[in-house]
PDB file of N, CA, C and O in Angstrom, chain B, residues numbered from 101:
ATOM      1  N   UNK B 101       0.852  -1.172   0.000  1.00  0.00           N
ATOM      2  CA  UNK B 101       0.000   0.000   0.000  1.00  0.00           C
ATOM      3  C   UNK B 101       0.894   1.228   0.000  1.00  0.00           C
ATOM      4  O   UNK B 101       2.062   1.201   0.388  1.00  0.00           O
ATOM      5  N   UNK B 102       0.313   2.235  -0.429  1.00  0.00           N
ATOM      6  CA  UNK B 102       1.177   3.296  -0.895  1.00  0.00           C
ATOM      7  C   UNK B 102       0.145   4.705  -0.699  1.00  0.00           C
ATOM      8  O   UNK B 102      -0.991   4.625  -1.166  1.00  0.00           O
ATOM      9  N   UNK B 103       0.487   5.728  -0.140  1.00  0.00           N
ATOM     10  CA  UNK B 103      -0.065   6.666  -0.068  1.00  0.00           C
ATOM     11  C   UNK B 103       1.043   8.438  -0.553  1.00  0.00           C
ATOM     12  O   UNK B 103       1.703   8.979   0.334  1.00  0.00           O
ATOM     13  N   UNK B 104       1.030   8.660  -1.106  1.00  0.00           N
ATOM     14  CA  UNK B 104       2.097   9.319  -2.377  1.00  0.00           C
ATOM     15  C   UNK B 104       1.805  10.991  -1.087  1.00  0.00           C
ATOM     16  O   UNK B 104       0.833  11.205  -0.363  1.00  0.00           O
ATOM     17  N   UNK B 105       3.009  11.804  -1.267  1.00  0.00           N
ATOM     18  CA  UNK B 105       2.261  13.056  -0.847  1.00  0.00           C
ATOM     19  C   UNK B 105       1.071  13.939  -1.754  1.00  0.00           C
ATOM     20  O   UNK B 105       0.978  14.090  -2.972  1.00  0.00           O
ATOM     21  N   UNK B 106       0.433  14.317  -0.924  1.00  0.00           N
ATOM     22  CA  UNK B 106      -0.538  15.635  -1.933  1.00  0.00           C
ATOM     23  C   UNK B 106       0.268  17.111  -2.693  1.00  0.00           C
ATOM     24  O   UNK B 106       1.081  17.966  -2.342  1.00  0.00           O
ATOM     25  N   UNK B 107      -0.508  16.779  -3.880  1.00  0.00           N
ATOM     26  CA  UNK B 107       0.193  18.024  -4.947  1.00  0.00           C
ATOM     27  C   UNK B 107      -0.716  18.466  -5.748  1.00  0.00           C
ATOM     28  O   UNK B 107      -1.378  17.992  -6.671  1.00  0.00           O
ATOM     29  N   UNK B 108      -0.571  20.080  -4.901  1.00  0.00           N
ATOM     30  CA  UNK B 108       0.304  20.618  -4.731  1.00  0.00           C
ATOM     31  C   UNK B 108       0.695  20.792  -2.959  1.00  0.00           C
ATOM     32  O   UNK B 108      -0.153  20.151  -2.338  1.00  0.00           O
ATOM     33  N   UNK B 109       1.300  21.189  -2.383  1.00  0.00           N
ATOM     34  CA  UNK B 109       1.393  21.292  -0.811  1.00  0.00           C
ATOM     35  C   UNK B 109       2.438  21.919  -0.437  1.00  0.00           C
ATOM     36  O   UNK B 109       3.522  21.336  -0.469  1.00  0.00           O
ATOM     37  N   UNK B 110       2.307  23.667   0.137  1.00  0.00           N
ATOM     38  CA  UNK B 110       1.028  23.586   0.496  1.00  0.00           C
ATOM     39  C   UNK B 110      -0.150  23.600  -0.417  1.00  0.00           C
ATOM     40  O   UNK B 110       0.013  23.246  -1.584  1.00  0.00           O
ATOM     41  N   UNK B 111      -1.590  24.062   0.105  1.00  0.00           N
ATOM     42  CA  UNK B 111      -2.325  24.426  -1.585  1.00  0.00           C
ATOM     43  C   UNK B 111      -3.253  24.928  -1.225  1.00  0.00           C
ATOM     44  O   UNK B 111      -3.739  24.603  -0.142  1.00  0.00           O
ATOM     45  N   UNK B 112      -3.955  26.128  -2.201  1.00  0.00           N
ATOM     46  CA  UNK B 112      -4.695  26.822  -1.630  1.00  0.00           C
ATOM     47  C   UNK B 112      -6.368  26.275  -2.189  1.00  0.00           C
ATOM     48  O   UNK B 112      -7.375  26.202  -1.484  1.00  0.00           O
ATOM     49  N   UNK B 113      -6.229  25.913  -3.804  1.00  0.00           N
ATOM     50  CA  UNK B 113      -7.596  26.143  -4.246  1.00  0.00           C
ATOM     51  C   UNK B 113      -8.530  24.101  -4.148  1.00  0.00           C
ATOM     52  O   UNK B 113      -9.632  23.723  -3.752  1.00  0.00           O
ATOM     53  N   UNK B 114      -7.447  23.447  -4.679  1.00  0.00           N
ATOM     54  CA  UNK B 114      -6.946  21.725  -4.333  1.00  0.00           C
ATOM     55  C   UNK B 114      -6.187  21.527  -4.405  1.00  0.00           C
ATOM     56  O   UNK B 114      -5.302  22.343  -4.658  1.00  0.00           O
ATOM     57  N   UNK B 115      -6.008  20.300  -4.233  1.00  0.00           N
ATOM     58  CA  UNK B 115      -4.682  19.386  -4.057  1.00  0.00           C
ATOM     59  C   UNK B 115      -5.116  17.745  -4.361  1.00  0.00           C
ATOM     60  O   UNK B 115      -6.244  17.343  -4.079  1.00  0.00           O
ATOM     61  N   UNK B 116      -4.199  16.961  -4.899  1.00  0.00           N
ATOM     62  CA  UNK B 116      -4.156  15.652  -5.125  1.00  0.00           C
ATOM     63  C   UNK B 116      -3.895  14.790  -4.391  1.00  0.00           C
ATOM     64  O   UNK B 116      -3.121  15.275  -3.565  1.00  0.00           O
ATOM     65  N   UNK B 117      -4.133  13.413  -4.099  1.00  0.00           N
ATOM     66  CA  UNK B 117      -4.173  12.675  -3.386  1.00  0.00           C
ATOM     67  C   UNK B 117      -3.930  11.532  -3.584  1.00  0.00           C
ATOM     68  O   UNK B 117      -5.027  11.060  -3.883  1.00  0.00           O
ATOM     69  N   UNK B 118      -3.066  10.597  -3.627  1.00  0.00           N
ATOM     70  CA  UNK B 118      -3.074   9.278  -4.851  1.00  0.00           C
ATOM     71  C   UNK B 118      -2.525   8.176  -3.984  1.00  0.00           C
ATOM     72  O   UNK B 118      -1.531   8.119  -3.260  1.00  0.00           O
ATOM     73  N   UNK B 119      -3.437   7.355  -4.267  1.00  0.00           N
ATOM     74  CA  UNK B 119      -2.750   6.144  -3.260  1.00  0.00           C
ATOM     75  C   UNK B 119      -2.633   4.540  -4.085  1.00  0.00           C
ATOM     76  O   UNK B 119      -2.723   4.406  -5.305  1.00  0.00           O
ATOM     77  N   UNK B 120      -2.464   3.668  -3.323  1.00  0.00           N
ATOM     78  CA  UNK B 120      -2.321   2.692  -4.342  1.00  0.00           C
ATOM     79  C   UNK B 120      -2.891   1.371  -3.005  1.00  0.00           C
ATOM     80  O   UNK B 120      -2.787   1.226  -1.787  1.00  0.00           O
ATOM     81  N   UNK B 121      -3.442   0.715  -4.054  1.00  0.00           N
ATOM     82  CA  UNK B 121      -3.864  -0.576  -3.240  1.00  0.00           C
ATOM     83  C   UNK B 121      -3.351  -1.918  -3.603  1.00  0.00           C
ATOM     84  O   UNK B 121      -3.538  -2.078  -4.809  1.00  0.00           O
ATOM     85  N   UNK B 122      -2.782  -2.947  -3.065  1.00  0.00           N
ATOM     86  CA  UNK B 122      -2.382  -4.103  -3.409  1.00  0.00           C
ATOM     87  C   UNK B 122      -3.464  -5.074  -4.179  1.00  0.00           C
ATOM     88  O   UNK B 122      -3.454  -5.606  -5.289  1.00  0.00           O
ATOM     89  N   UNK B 123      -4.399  -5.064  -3.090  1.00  0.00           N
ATOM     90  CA  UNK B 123      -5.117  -6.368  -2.777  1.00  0.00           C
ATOM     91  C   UNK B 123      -6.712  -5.978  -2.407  1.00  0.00           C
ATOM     92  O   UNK B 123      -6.890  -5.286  -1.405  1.00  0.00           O
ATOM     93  N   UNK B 124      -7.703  -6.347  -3.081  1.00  0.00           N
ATOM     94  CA  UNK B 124      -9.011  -5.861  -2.558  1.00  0.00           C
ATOM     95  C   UNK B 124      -8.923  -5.847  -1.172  1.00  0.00           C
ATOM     96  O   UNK B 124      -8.258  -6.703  -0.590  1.00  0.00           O
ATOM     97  N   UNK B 125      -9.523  -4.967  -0.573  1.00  0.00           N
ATOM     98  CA  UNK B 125      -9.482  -5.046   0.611  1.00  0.00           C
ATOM     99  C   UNK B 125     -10.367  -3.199   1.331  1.00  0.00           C
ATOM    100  O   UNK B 125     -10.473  -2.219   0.594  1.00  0.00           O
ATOM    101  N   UNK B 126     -10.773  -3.210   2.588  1.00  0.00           N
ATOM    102  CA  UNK B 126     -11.397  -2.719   3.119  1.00  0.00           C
ATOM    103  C   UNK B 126     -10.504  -1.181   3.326  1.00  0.00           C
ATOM    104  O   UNK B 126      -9.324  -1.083   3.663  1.00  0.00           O
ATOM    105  N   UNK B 127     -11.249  -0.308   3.083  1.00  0.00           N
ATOM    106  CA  UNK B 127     -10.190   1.250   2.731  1.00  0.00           C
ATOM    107  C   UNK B 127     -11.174   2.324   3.527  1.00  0.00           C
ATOM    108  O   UNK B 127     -12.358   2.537   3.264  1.00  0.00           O
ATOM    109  N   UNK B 128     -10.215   3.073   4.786  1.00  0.00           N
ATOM    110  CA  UNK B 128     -10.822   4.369   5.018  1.00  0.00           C
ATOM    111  C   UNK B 128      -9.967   5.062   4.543  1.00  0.00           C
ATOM    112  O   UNK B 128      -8.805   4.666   4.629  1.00  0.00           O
ATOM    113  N   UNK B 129     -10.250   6.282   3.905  1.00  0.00           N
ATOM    114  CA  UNK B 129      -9.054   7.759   3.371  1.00  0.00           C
ATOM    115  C   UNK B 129      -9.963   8.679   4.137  1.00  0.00           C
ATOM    116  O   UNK B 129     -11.137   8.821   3.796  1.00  0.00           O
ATOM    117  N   UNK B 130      -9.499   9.233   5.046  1.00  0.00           N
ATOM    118  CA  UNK B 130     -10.029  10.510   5.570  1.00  0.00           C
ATOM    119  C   UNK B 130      -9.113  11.079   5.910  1.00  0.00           C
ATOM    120  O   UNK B 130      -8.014  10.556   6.095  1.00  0.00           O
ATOM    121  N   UNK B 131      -9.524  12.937   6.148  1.00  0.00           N
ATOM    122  CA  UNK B 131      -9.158  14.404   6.764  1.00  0.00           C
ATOM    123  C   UNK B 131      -9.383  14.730   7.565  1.00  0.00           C
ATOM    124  O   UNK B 131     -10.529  15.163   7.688  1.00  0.00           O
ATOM    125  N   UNK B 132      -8.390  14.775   8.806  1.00  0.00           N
ATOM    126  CA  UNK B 132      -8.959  15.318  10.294  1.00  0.00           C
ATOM    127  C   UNK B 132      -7.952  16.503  10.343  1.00  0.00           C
ATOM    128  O   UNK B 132      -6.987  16.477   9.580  1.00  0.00           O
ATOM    129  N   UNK B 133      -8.118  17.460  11.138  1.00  0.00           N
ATOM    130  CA  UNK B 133      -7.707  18.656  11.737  1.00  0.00           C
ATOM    131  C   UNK B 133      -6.224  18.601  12.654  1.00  0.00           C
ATOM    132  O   UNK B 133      -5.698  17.546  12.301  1.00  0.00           O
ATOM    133  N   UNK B 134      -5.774  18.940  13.166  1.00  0.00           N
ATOM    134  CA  UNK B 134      -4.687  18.776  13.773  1.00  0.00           C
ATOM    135  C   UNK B 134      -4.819  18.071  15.460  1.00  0.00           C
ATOM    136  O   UNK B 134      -4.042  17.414  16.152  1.00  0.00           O
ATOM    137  N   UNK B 135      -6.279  18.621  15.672  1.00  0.00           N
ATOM    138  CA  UNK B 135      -7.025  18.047  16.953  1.00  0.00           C
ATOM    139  C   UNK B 135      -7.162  16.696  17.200  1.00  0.00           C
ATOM    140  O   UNK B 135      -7.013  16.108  18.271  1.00  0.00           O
ATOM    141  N   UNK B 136      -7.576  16.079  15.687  1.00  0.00           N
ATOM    142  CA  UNK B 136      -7.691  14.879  15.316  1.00  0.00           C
ATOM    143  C   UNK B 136      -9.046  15.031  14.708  1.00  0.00           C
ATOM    144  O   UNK B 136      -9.402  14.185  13.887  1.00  0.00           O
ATOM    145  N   UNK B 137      -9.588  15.703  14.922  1.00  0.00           N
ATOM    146  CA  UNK B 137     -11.101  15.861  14.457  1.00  0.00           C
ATOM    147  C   UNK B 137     -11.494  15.293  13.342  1.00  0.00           C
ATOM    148  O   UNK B 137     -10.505  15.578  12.667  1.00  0.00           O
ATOM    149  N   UNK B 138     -12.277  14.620  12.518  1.00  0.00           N
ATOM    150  CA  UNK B 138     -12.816  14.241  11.482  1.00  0.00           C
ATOM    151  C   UNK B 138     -13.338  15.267  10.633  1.00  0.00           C
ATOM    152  O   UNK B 138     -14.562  15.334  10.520  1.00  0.00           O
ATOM    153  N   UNK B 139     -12.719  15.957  10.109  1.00  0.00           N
ATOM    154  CA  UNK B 139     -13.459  16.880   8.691  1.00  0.00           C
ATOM    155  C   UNK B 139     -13.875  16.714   7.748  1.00  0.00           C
ATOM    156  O   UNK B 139     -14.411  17.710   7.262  1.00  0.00           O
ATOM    157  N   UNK B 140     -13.915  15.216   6.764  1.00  0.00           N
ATOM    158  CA  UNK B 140     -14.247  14.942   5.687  1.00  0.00           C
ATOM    159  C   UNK B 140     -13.337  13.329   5.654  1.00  0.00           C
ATOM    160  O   UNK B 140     -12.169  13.072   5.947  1.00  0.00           O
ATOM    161  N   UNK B 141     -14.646  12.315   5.083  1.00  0.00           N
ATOM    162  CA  UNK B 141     -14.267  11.128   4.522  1.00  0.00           C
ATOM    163  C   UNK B 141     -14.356  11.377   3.320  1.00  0.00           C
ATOM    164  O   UNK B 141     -15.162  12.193   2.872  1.00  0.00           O
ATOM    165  N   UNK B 142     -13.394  10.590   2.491  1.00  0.00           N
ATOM    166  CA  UNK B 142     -13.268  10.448   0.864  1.00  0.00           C
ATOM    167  C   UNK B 142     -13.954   8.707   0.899  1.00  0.00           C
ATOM    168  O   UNK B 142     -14.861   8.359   0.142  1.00  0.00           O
ATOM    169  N   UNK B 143     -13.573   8.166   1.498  1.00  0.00           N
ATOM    170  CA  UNK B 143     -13.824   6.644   1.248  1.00  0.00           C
ATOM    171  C   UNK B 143     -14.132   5.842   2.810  1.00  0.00           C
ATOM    172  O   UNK B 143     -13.696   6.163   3.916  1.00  0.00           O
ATOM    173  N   UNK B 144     -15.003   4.751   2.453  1.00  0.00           N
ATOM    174  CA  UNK B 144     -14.950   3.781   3.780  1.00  0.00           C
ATOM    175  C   UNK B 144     -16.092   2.559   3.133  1.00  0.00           C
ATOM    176  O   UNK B 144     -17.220   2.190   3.457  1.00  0.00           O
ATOM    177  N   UNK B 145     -15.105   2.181   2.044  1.00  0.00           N
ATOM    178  CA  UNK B 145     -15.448   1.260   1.649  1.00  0.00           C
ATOM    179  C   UNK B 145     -14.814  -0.276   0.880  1.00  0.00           C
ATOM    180  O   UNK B 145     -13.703  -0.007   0.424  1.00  0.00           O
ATOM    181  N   UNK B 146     -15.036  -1.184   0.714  1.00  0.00           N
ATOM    182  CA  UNK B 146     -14.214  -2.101   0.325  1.00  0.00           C
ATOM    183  C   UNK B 146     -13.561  -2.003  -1.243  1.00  0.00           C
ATOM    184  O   UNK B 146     -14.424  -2.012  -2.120  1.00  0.00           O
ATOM    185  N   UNK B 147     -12.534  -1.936  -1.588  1.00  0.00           N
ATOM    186  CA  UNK B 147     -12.166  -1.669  -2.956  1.00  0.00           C
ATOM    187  C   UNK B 147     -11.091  -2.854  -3.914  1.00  0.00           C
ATOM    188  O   UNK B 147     -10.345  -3.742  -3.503  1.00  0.00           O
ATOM    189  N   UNK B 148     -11.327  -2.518  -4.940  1.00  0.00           N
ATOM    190  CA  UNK B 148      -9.997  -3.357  -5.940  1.00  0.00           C
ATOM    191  C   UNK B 148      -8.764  -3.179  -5.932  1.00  0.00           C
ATOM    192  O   UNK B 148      -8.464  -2.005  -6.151  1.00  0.00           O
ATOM    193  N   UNK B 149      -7.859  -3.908  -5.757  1.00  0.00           N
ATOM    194  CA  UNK B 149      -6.771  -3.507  -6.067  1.00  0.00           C
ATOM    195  C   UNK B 149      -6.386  -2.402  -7.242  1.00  0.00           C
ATOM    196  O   UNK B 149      -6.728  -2.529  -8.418  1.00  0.00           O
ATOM    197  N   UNK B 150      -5.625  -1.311  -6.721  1.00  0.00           N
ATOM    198  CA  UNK B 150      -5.579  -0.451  -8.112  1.00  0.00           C
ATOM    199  C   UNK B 150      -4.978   0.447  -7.741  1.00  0.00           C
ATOM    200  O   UNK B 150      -4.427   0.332  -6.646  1.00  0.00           O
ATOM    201  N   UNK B 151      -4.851   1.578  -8.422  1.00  0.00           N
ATOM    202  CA  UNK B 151      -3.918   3.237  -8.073  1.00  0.00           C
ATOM    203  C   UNK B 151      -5.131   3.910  -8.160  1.00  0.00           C
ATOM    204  O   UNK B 151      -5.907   3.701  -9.092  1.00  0.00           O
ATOM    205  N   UNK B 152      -5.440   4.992  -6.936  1.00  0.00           N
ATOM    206  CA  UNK B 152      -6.136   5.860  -7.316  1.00  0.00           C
ATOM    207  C   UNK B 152      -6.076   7.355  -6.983  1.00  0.00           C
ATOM    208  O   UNK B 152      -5.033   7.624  -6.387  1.00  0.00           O
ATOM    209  N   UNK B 153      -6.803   8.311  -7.167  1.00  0.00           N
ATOM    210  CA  UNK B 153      -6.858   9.555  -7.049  1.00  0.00           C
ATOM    211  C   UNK B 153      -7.682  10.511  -6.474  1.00  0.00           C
ATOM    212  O   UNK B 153      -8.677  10.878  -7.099  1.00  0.00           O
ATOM    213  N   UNK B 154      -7.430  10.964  -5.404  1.00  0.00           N
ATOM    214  CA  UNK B 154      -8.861  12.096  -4.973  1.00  0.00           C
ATOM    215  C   UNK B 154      -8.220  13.600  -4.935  1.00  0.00           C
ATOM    216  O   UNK B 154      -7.141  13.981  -4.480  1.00  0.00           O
ATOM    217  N   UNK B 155      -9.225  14.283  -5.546  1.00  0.00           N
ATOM    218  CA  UNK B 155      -8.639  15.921  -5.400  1.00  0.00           C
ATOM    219  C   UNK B 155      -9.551  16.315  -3.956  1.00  0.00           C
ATOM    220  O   UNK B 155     -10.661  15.918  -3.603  1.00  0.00           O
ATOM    221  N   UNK B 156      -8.824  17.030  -3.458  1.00  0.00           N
ATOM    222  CA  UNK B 156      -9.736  17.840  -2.354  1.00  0.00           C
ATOM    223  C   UNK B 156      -9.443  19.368  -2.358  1.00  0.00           C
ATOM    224  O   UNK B 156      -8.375  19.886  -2.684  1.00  0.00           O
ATOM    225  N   UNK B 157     -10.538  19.984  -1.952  1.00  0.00           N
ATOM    226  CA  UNK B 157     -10.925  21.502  -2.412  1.00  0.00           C
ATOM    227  C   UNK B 157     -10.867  21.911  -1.025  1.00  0.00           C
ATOM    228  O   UNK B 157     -11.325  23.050  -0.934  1.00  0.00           O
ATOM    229  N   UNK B 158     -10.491  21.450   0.096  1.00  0.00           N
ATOM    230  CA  UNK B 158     -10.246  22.175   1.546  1.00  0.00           C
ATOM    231  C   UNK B 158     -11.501  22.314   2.016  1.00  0.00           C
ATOM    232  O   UNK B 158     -11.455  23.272   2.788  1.00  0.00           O
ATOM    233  N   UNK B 159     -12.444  21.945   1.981  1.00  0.00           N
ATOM    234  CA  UNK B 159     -13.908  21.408   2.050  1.00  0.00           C
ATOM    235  C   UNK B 159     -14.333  21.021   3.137  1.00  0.00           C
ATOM    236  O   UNK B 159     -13.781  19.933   3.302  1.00  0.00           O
ATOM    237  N   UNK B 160     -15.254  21.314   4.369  1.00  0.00           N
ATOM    238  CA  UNK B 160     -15.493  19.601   5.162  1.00  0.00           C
ATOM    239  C   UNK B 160     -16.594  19.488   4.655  1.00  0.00           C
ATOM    240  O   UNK B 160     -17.252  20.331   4.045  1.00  0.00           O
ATOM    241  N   UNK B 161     -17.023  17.525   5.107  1.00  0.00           N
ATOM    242  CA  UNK B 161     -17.990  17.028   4.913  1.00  0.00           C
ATOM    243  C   UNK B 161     -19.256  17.673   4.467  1.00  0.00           C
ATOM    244  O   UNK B 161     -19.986  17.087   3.668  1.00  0.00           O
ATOM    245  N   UNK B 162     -19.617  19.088   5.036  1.00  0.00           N
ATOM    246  CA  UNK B 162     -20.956  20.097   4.563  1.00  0.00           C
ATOM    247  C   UNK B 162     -20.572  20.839   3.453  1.00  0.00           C
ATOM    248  O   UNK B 162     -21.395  21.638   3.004  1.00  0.00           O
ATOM    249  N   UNK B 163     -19.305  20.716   2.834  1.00  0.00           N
ATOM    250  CA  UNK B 163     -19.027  21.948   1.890  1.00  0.00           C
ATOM    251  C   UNK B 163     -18.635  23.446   2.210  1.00  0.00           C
ATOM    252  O   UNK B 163     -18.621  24.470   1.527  1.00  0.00           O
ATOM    253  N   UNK B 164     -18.332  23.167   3.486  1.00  0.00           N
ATOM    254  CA  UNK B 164     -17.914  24.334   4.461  1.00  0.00           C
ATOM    255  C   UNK B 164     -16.093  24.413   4.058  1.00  0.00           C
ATOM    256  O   UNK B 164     -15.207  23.568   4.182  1.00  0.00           O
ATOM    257  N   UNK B 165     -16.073  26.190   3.411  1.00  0.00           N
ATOM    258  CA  UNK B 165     -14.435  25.933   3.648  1.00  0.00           C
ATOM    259  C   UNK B 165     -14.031  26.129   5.152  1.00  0.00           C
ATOM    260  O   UNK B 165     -14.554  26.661   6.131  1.00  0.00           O
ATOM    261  N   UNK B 166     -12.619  25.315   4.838  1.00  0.00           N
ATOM    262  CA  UNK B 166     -11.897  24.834   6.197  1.00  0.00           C
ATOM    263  C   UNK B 166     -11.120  25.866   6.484  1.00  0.00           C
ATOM    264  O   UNK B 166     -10.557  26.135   5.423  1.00  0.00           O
ATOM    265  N   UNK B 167     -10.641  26.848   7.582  1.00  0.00           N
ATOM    266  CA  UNK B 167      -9.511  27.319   7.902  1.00  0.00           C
ATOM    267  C   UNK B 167      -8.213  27.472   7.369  1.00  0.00           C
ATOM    268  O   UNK B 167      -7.739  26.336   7.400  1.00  0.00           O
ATOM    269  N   UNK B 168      -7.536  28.097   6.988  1.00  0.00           N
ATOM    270  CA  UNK B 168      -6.271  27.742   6.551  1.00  0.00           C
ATOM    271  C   UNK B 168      -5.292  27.113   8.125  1.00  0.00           C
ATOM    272  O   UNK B 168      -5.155  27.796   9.140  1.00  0.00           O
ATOM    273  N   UNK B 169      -4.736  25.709   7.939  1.00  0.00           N
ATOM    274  CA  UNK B 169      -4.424  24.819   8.844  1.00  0.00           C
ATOM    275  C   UNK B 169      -3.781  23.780   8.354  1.00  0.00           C
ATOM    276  O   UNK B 169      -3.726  23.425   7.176  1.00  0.00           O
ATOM    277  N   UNK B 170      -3.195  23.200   9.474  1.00  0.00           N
ATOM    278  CA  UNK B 170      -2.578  21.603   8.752  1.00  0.00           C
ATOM    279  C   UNK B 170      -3.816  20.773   9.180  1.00  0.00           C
ATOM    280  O   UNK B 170      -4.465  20.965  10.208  1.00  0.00           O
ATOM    281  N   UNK B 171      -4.036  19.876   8.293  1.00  0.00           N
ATOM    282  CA  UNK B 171      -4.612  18.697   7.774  1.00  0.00           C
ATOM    283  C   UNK B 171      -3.921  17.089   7.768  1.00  0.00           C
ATOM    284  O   UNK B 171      -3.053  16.729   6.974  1.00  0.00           O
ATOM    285  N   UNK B 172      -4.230  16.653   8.320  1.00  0.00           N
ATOM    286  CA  UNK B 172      -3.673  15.293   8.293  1.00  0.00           C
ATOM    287  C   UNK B 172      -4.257  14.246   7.016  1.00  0.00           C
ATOM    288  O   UNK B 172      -5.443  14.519   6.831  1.00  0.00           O
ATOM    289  N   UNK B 173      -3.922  13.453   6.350  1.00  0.00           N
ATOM    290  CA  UNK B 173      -5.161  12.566   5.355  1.00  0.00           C
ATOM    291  C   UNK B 173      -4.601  11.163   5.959  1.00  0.00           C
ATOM    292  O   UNK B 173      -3.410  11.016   6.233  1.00  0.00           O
ATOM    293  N   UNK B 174      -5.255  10.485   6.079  1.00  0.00           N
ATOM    294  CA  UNK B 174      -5.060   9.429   6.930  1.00  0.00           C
ATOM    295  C   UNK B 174      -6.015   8.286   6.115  1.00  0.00           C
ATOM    296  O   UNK B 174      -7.233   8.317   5.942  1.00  0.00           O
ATOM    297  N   UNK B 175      -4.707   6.931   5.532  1.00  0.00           N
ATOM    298  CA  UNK B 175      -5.047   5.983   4.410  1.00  0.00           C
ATOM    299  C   UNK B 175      -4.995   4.715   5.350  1.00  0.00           C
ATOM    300  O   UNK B 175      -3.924   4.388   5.862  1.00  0.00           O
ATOM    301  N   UNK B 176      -6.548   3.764   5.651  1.00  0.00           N
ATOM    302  CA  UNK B 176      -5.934   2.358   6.321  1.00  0.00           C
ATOM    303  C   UNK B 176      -6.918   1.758   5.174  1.00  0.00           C
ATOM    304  O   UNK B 176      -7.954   2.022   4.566  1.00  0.00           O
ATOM    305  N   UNK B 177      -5.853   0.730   5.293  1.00  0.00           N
ATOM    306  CA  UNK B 177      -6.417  -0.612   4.229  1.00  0.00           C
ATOM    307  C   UNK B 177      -6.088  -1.508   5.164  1.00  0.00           C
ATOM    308  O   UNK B 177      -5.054  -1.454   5.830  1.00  0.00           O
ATOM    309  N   UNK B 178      -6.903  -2.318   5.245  1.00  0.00           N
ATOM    310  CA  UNK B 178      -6.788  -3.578   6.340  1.00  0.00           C
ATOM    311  C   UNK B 178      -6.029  -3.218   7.568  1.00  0.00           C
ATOM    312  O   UNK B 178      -6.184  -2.111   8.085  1.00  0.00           O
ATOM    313  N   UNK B 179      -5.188  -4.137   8.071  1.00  0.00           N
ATOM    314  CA  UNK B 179      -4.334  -3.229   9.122  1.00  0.00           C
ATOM    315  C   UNK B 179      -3.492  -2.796   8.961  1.00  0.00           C
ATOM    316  O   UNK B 179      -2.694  -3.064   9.859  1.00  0.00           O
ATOM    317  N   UNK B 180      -2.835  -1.737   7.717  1.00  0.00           N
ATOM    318  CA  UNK B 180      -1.868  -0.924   7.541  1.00  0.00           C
ATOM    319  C   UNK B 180      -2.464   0.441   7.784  1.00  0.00           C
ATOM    320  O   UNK B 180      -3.692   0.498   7.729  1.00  0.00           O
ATOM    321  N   UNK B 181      -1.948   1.302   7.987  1.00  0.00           N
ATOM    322  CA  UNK B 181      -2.101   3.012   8.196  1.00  0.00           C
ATOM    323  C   UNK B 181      -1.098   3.747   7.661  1.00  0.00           C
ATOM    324  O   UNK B 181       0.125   3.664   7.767  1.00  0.00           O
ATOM    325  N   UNK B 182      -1.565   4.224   7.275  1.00  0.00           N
ATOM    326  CA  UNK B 182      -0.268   5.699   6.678  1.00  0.00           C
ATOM    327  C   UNK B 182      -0.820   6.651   6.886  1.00  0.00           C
ATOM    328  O   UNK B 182      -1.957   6.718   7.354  1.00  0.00           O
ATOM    329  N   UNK B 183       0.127   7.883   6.471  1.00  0.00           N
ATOM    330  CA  UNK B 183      -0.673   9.196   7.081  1.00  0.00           C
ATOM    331  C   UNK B 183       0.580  10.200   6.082  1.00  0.00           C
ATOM    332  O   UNK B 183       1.712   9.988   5.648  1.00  0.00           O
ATOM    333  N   UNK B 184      -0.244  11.164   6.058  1.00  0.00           N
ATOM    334  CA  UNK B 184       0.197  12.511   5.475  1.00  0.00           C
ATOM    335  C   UNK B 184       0.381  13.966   6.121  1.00  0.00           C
ATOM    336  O   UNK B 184      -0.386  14.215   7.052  1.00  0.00           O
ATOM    337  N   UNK B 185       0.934  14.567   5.897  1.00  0.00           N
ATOM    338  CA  UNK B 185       0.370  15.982   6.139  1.00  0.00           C
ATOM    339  C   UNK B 185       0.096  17.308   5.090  1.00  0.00           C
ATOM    340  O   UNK B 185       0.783  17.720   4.156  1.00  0.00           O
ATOM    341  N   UNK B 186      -0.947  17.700   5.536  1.00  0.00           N
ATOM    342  CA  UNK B 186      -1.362  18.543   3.737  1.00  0.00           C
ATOM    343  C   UNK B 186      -1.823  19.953   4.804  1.00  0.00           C
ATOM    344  O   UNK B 186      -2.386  19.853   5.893  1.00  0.00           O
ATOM    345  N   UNK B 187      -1.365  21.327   4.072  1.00  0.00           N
ATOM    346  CA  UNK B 187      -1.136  22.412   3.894  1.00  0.00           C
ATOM    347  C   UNK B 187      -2.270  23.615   3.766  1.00  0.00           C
ATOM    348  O   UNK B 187      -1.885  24.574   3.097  1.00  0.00           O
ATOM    349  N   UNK B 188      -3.156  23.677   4.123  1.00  0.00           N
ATOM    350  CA  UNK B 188      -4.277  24.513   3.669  1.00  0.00           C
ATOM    351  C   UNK B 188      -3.841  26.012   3.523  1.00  0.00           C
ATOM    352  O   UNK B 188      -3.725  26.661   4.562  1.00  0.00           O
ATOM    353  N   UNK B 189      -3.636  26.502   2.543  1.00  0.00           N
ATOM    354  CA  UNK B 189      -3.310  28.076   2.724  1.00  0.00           C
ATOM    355  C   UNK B 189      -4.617  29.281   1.891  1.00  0.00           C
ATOM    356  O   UNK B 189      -4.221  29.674   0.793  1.00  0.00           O
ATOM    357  N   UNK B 190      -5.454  29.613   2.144  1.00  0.00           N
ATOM    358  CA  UNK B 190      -5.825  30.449   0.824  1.00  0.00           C
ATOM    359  C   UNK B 190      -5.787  31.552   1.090  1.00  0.00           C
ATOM    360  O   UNK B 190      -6.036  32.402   0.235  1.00  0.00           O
TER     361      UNK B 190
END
């Protein structure tokens, strides 16, 4: 499993997100706050093996823009975890 950094970062308007999966298997990708807070799920669902891509627009879950702040994106597939840190500036 592979979770790539976001680009651009920092970033003001989006940013990219690209991860990669081995093996079907069960996938959360979410954005929490520095608090830990939950701001927005991209995924929490079972998927194919494959490479994929999410843009995010600094958004939470309501379509509310977010603060300019660090952002964590946080990738588990089965029991692996990775984690990022992404840049909010606008």
């Amino acid at each position: 499993m592979t979770l790539q950094d976001n680009y651009p970062n920092p970033f003001d308007k989006e940013t990219k997100i690209k991860f990669s999966i081995p093996e079907r298997c069960r996938v959360i990708l979410d954005v929490t706050d520095i608090m830990g807070n939950k701001v927005l799920e991209f995924i929490n669902h079972t998927v194919e093996a494959n490479d994929y891509e999410v843009i995010w627009d600094g958004t939470d879950a309501n379509g509310f823009n977010l603060p300019n702040c660090m952002y964590i994106c946080r990738l588990i597939a089965g029991s692996h975890v990775k984690t990022i840190k992404m840049m909010l500036r606008r």
